[in-house]
C-alpha positions in Angstrom: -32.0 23.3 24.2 -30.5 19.3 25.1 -27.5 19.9 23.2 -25.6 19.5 26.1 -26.9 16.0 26.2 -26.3 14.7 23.0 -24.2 12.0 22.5 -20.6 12.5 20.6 -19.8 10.8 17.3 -17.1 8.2 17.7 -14.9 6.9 15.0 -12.0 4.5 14.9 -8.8 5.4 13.0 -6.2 3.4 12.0 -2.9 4.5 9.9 -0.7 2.6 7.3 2.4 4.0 7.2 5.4 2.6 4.9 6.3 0.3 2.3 4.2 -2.8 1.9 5.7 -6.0 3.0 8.8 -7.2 4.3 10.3 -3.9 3.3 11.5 -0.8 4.7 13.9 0.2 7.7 14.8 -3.2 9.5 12.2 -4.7 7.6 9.2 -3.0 9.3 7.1 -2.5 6.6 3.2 -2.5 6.3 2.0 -6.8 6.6 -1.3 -8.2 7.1 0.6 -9.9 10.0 1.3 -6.5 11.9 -1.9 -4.8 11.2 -4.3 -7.8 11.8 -4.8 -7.6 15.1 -5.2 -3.9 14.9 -7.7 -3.7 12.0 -9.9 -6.2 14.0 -9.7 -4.1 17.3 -10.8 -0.8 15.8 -14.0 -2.4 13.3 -15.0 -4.2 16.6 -15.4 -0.6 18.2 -19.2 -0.8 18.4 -20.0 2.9 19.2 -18.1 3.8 16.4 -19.8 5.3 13.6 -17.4 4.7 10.4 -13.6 3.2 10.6 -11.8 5.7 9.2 -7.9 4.7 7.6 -4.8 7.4 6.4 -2.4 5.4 4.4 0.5 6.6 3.3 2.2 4.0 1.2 3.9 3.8 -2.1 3.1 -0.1 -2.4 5.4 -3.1 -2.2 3.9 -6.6 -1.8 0.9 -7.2 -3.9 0.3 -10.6 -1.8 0.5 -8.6 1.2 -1.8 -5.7 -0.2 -4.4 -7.9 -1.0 -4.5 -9.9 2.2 -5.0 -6.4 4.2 -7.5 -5.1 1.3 -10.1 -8.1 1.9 -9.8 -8.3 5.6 -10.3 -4.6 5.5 -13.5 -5.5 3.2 -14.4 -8.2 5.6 -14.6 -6.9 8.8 -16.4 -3.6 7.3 -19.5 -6.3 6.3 -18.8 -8.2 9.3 -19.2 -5.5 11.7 -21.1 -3.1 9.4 -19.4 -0.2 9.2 -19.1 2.5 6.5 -14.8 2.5 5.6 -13.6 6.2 5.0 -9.8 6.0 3.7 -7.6 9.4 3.8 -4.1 9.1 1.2 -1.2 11.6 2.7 1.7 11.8 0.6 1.3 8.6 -1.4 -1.1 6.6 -2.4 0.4 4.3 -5.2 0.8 1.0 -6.6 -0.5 -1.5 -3.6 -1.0 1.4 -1.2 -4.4 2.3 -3.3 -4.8 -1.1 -3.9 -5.6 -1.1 -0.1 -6.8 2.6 -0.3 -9.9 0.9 -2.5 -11.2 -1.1 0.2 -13.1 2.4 1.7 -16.6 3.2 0.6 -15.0 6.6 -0.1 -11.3 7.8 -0.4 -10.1 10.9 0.2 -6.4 13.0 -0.7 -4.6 16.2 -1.0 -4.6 17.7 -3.6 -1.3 17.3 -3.7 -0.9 13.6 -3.0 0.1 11.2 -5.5 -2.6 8.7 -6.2 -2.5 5.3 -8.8 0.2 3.8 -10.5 -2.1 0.8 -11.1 0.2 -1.7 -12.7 3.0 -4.4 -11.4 6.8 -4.0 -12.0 9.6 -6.3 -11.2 13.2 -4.7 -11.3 16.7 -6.0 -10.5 20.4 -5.9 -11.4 22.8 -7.2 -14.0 26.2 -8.7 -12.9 27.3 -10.3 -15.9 29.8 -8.5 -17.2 31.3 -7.1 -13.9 32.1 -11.1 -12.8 33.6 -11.4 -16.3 35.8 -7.8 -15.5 37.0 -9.0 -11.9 37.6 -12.7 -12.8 34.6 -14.4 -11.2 33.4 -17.8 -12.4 30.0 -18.6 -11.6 28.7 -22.4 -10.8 25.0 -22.8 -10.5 23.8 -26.6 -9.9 19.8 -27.0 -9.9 17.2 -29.7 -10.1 14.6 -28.0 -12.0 15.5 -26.5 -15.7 13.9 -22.9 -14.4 15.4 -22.8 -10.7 17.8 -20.5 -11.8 15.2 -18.0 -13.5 16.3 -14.4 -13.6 19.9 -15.3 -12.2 21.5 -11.6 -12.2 24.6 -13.3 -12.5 23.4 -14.9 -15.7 22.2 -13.0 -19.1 18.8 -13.0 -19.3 16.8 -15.6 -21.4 13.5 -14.4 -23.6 11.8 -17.6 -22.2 12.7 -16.3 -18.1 11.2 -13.1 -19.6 8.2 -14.2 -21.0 7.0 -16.4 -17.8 7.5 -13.5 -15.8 5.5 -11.0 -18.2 3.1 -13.6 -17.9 2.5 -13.5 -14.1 2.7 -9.6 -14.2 -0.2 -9.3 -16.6 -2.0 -12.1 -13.9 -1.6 -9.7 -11.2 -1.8 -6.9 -13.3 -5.7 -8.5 -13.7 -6.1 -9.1 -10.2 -5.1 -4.9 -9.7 -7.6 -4.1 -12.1 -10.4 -6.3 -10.8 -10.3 -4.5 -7.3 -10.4 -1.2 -8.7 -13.0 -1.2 -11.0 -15.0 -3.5 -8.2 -14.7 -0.2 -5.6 -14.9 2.7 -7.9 -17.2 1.0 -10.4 -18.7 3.8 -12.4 -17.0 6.6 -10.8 -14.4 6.0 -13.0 -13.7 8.6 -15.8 -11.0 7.7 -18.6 -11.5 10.9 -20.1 -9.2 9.3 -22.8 -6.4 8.6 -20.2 -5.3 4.9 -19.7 -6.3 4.6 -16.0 -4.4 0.9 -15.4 -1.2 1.9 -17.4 0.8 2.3 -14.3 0.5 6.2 -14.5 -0.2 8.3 -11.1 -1.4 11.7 -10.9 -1.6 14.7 -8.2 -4.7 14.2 -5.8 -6.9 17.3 -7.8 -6.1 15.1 -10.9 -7.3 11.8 -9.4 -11.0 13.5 -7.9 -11.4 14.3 -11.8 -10.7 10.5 -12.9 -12.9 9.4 -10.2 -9.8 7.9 -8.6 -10.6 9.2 -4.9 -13.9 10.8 -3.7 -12.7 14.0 -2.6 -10.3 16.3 -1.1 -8.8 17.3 2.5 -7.3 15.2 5.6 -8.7 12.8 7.8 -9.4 15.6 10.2 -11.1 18.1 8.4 -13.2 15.3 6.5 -14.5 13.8 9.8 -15.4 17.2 11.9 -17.1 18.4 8.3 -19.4 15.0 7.9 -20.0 14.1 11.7 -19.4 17.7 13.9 -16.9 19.5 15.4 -16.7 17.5 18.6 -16.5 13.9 16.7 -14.4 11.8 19.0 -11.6 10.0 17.1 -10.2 7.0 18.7 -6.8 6.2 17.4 -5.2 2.7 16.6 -1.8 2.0 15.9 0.7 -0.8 16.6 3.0 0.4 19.0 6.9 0.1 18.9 7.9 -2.6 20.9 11.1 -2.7 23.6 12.5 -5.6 21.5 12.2 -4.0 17.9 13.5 -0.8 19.2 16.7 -2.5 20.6 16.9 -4.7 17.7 16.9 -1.4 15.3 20.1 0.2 16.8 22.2 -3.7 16.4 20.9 -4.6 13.0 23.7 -5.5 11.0 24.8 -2.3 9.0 24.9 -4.0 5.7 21.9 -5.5 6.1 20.3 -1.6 7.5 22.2 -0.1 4.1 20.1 -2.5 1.9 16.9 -2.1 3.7 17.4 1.8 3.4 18.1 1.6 -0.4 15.3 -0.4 -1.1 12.7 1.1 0.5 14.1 4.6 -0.7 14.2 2.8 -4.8 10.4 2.7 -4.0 9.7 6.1 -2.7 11.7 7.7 -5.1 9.4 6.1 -7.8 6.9 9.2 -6.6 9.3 12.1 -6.1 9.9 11.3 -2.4 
């Protein structure tokens, strides 16, 4: 009979959309620095009922993963509010690393959710300076400045140190998830930190994500048809745009290939 009075259900959303870091088309990937501001705005809703966050993300920076993750956690306890993350296509690497700062996370069935591990790749150009005539002089204060020189063969010591600081991370990745899932998490016999990723259906079984569907139909199942959901996202500035189309073209050819190298990890 006062239906017609009752109040609508509000809830923030925010969306993460790219590689993590400075990474991506003209370096405009996902960085604490650029979503900051926006994160902040949209927990400091007060009518809002839950912050909800889509991310879409097949990692990049683990520094820069980490920063967003806590803040995330941080201004959920600050402002008290319940943190409802949705995964589109990807959810891998440091984008679930953020993904584990909701209370519950959601996914397709057919999105690709883990790879909970740290890798470090590059080129050797050893032999091709040696082919084309190339000498190459190096001059540093410091015995490991010149680490992982791909211009250089590689040395098992160079290797080891950096094995060592991927395992240190590697810990770090580990510590977050089995802080947010805690005893969701089912093995089953499956190694869940070996850097593996599964399908979204796959994940709900491992105790990986909470459930399955989008942001949409999640929200209107849990709160009503007629929840109002208030959108935040960092819009594209005059200055960005023009700085896009001038870019240098080598520079725009190396940003392209290495944000594609890390989509293409996950069949995209």
């Amino acid at each position: 009979m006062f239906s017609f009075f009752k109040k609508k259900k509000l809830v923030a959303h925010i969306k993460l959309n790219g590689v993590i870091g400075n990474a991506g088309k003209f370096k405009q990937g996902i960085d604490f620095a650029g979503q900051e501001e926006i994160i902040e705005k949209a927990f400091s809703l007060k009518k809002a009922i839950v912050v909800a966050i889509t991310i879409n993300s097949p990692g990049g920076s683990p520094v820069q993963s980490h920063l967003i993750y806590k803040f995330i956690r941080a201004q959920a306890k600050k402002n008290k509010k319940k943190v409802m993350v949705f995964a589109e296509d990807v959810a891998a690497s440091g984008g679930y690393l953020i993904a584990c700062a909701g209370d519950e996370i959601y996914a397709n069935s057919s999105s690709i959710i883990g790879s909970i591990g740290v890798i470090y790749s590059s080129f050797g150009f050893t032999e091709l300076i040696k082919k084309i005539g190339v000498e190459r002089r190096v001059h540093t204060a410091g015995k490991n400045k010149s680490s992982l020189d791909p211009f250089q063969e590689e040395k098992s010591e160079d290797i080891e140190r950096l094995k060592n600081i991927q395992l240190d991370l590697h810990k770090d990745f580990i510590k977050v998830v089995e802080e947010s899932r805690g005893v969701k998490l089912k093995t089953d016999g499956i190694e869940l930190f070996s850097g593996e990723f599964w399908a979204g259906s796959k994940a709900k079984e491992l105790g990986l994500i909470d459930g399955l569907g989008n942001a949409n139909e999640i929200l209107k199942e849990k709160f009503g048809e007629d929840v109002v959901i208030k959108k935040f996202e960092k819009p594209k500035g005059w200055f960005s745009k023009k700085f896009s189309s001038s870019i240098n073209q080598v520079d725009q050819l190396a940003n392209i290939l290495e944000e594609r190298s890390i989509w293409q990890r996950y069949g995209f």
